[in-house]
Structures are given as C-alpha cells and as structure tokens.
ROSE-4610 file (N, C-alpha, C; in Angstrom, 1 decimal, always signed):
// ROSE-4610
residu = [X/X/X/X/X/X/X/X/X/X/X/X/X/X/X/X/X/X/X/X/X/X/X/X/X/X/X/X/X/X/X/X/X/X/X/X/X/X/X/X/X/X/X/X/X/X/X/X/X/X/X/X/X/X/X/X/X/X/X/X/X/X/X/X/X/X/X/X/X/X/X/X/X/X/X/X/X/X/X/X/X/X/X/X/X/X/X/X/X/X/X/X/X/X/X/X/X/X/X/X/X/X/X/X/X/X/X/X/X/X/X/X/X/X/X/X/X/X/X/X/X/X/X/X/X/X/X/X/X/X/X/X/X/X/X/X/X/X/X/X/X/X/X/X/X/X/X/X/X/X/X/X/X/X/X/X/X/X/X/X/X/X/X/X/X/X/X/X/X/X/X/X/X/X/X/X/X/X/X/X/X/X/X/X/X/X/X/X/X/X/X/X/X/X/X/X/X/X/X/X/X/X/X/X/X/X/X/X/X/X/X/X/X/X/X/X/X/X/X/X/X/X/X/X/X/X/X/X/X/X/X/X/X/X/X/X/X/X/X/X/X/X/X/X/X/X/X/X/X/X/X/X/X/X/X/X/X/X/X/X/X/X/X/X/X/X/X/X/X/X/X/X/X/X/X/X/X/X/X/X/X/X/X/X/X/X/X/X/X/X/X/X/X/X/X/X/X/X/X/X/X/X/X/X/X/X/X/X/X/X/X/X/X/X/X/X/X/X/X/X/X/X/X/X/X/X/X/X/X/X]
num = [1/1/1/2/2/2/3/3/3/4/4/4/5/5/5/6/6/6/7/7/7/8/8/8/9/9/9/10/10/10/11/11/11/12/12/12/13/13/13/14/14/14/15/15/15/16/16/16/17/17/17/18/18/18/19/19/19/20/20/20/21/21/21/22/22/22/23/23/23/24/24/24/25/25/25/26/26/26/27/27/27/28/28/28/29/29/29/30/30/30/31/31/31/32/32/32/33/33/33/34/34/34/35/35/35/36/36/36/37/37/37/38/38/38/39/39/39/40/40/40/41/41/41/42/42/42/43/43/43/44/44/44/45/45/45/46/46/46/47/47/47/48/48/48/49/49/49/50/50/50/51/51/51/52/52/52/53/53/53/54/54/54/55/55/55/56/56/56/57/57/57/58/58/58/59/59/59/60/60/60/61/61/61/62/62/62/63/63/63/64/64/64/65/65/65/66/66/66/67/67/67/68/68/68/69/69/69/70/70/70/71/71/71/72/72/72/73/73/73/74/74/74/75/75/75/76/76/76/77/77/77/78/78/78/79/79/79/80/80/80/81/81/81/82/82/82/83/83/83/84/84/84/85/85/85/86/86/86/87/87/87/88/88/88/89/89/89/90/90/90/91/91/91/92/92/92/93/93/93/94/94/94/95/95/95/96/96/96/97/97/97/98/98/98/99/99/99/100/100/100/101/101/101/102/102/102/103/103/103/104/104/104/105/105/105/106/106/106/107/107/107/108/108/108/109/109/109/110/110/110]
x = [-5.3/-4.8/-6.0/-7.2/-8.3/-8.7/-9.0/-9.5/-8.2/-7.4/-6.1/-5.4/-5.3/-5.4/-6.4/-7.5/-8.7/-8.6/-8.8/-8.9/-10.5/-11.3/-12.5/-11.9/-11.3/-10.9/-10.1/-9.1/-8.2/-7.6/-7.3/-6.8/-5.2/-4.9/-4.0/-3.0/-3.0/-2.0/-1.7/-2.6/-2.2/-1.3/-2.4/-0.6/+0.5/+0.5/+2.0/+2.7/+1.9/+2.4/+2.7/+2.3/+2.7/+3.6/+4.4/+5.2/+6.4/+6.3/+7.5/+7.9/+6.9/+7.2/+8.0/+6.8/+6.9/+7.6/+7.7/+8.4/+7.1/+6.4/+5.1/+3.9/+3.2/+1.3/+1.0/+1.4/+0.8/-0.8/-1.0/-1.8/-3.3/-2.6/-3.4/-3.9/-3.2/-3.4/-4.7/-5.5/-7.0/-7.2/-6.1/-6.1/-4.7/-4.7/-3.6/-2.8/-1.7/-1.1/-0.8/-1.5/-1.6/-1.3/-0.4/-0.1/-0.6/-1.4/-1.9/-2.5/-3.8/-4.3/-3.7/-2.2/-1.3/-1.5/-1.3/-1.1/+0.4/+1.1/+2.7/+3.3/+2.1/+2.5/+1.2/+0.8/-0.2/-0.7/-1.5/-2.3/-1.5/-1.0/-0.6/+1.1/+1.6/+3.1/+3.4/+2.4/+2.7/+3.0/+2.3/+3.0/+4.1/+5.0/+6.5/+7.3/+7.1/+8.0/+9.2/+10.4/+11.2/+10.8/+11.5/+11.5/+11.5/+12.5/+12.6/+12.1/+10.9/+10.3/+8.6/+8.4/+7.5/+7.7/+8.7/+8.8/+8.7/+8.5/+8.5/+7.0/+6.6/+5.0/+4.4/+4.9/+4.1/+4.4/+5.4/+5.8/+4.6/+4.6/+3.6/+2.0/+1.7/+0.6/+0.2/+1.4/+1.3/+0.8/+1.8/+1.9/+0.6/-0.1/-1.3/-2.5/-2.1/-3.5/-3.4/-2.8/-2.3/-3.2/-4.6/-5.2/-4.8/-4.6/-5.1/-5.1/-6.4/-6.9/-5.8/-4.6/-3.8/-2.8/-2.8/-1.7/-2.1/-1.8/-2.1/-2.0/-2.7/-2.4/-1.1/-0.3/-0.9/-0.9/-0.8/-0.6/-2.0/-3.3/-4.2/-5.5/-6.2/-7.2/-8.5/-8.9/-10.0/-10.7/-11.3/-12.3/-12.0/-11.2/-10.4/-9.7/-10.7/-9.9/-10.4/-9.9/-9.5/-8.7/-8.7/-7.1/-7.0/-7.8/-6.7/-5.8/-5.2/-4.0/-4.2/-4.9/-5.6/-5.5/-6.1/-6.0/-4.2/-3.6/-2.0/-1.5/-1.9/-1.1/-1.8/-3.0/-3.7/-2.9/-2.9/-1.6/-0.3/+0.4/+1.6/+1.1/+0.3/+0.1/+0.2/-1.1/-0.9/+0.2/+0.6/+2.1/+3.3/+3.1/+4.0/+3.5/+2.4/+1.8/+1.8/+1.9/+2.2/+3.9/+4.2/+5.9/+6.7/+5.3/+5.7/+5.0/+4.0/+3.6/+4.5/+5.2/+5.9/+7.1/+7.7/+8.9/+8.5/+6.7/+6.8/+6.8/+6.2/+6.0/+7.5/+8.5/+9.8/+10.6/+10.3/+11.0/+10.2/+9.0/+8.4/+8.3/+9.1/+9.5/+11.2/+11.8/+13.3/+13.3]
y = [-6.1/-6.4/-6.3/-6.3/-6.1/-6.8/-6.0/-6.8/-6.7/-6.2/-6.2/-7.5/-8.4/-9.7/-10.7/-10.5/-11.0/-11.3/-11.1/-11.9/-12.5/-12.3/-12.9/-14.3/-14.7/-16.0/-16.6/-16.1/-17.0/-15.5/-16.4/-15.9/-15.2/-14.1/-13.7/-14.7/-15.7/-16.2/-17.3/-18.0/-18.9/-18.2/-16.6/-15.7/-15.7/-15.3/-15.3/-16.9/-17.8/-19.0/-19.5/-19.1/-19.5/-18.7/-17.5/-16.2/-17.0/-17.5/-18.1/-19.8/-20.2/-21.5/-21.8/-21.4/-21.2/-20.0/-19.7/-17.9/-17.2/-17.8/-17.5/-16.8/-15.9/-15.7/-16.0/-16.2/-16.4/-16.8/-17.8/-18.8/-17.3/-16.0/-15.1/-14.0/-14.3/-13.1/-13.6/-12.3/-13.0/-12.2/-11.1/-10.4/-9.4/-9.2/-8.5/-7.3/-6.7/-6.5/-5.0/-3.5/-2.6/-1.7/-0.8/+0.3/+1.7/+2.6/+3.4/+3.1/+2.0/+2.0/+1.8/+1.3/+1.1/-0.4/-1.7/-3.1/-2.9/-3.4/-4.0/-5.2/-6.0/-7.7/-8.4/-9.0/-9.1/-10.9/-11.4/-12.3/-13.7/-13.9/-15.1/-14.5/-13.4/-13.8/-13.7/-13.6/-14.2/-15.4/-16.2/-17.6/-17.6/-17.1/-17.7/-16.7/-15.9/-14.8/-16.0/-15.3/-15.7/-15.3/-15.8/-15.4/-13.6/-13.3/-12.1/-11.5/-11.3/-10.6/-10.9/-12.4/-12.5/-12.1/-11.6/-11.0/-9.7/-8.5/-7.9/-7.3/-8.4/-8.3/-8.3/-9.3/-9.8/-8.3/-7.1/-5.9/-4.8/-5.2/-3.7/-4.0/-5.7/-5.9/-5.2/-5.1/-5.1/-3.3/-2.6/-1.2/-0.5/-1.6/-1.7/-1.3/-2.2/-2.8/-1.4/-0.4/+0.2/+1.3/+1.2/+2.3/+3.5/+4.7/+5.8/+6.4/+6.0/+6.6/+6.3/+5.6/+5.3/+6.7/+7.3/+8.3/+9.7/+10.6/+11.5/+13.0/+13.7/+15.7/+15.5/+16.8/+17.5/+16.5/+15.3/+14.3/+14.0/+14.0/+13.7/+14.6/+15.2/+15.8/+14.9/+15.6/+15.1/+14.7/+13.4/+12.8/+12.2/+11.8/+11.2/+10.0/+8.9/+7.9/+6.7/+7.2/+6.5/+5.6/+4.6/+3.6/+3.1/+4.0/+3.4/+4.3/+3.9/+5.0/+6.1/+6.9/+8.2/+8.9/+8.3/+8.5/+8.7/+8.1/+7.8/+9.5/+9.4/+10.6/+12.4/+12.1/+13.0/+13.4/+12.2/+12.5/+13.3/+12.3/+13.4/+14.8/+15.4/+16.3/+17.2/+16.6/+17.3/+17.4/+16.4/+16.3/+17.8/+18.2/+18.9/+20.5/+20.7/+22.0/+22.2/+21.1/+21.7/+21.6/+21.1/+21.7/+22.8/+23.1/+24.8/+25.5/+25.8/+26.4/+26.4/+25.4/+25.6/+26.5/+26.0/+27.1/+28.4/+28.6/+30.4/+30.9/+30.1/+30.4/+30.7/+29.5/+30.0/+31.3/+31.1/+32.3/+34.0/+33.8/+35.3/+35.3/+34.4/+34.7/+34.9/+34.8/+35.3/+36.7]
z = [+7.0/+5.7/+4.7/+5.3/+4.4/+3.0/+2.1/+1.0/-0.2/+0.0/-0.9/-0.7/+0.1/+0.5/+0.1/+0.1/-0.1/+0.7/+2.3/+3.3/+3.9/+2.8/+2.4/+1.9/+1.4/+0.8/+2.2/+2.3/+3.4/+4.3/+5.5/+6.3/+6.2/+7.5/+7.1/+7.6/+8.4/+9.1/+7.8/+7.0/+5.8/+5.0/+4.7/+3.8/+4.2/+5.6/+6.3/+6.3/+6.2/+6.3/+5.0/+3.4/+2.7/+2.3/+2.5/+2.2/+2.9/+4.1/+5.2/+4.3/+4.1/+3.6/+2.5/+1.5/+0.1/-0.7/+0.3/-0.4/-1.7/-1.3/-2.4/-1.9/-2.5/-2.1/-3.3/-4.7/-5.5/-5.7/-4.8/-4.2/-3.6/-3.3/-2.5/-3.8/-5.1/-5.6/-6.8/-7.2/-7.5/-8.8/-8.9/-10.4/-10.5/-11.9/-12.4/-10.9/-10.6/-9.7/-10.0/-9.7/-10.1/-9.1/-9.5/-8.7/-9.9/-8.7/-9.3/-10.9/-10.5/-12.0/-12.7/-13.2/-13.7/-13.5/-14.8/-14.1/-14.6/-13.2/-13.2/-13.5/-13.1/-13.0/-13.5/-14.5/-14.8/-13.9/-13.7/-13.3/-13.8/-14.8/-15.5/-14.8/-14.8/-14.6/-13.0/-12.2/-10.6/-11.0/-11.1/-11.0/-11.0/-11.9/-12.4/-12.0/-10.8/-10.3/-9.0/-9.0/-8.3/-6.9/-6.1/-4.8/-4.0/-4.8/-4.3/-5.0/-5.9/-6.9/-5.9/-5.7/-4.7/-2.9/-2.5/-1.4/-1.9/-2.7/-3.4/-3.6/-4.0/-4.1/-2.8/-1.8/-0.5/+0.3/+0.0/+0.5/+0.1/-1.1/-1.6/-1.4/-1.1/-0.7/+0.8/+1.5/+2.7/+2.8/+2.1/+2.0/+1.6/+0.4/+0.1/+0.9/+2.0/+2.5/+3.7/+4.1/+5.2/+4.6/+6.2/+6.0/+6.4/+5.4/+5.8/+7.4/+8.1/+8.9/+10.1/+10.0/+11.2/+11.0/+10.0/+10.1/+10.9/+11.3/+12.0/+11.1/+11.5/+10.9/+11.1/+10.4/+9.6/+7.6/+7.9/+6.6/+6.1/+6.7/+6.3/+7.2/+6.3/+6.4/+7.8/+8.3/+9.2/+8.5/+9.2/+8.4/+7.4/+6.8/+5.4/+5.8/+5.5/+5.7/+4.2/+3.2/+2.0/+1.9/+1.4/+1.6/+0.2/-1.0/-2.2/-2.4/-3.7/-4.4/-4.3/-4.9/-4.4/-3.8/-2.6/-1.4/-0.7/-1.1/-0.6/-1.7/-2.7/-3.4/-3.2/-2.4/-1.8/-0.6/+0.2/+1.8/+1.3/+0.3/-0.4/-0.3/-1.5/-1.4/-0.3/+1.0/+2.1/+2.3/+2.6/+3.1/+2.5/+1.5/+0.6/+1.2/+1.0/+1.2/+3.1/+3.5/+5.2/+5.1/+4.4/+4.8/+3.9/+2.8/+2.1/+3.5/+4.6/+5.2/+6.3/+6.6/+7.7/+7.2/+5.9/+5.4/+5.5/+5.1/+5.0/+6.5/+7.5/+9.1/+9.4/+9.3/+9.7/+8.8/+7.6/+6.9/+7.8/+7.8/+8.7/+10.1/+10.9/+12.2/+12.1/+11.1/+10.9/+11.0]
C-alpha cells in the first residue's frame, strides 16, 4: 500500500480497521485527494464525506497504491516500474498500441 497510505504514519491493518469500523480513513488521509494532478476532494471535505463516498475513496486509495511492476508484457514496458498516474496512462497506451498490432498481425495472416 506504500506511501499513498502513508504507511509511514500508521499501519495498514489500523486502515483496514478503521474502513471496517468506522466506515472512515479520513483519519489516513494527509492532503487534498488527486487523481491525475487533478484535486477531486480537497483535504477539509474528507472529513464530512458519507460512507459510501468514503468507501469510494478507501477504493481508489487502494487502486492507487498498486504498483506497476506486478502487471506483466505486453502492458508494461521492461524495466518500468512507475506507480504514479503517469505511469498508469503510459500502461493504457501500451496497452492500445499492442492491440492495434495484434489487429494488423491477424488482418495479414487472413
């Protein structure tokens, strides 16, 4: 779960324990809540998020924190193991251009 957690601050099992409890991580989050450089939820309106808006959050933290380097070719380049946003819209990419390559492989063995 790495540092998208701050797991420098607390553990992952207290997160998981206050998400089960409290239906909250509020308690885990340490700045504004940004997807792609973008802030979505800024620092002051975690606190007053509902339940399913904070299971919501505790989702994309999780999606967050998922490095890179666990996915396999042809999605990510050798050697590339990035784990911000970036990084994730770079894999897309790959991702797109091996399945234009595979379309032109099957169109010239027709």
């Amino acid at each position: 779960m790495g540092s998208v957690f701050g797991a420098d601050l607390h553990s992952r099992d207290e997160w998981r324990q206050s998400l089960k409890e409290k239906h909250s991580i509020a308690l885990f989050v340490t700045s504004d809540v940004e997807i792609f450089g973008e802030t979505v939820i800024s620092f002051d309106e975690v606190q007053s998020l509902d339940d399913v808006k904070q299971l919501a959050l505790a989702f994309l933290r999780i999606v967050q924190g998922i490095n890179l380097k666990f996915l396999r070719l042809p999605f990510v380049p050798k050697n590339w193991m990035c784990s911000d946003c970036k990084a994730i819209v770079k894999a897309q990419e790959a991702e797109e251009k091996w399945k234009k390559r595979q379309a032109v492989k099957k169109g010239s063995n027709s």
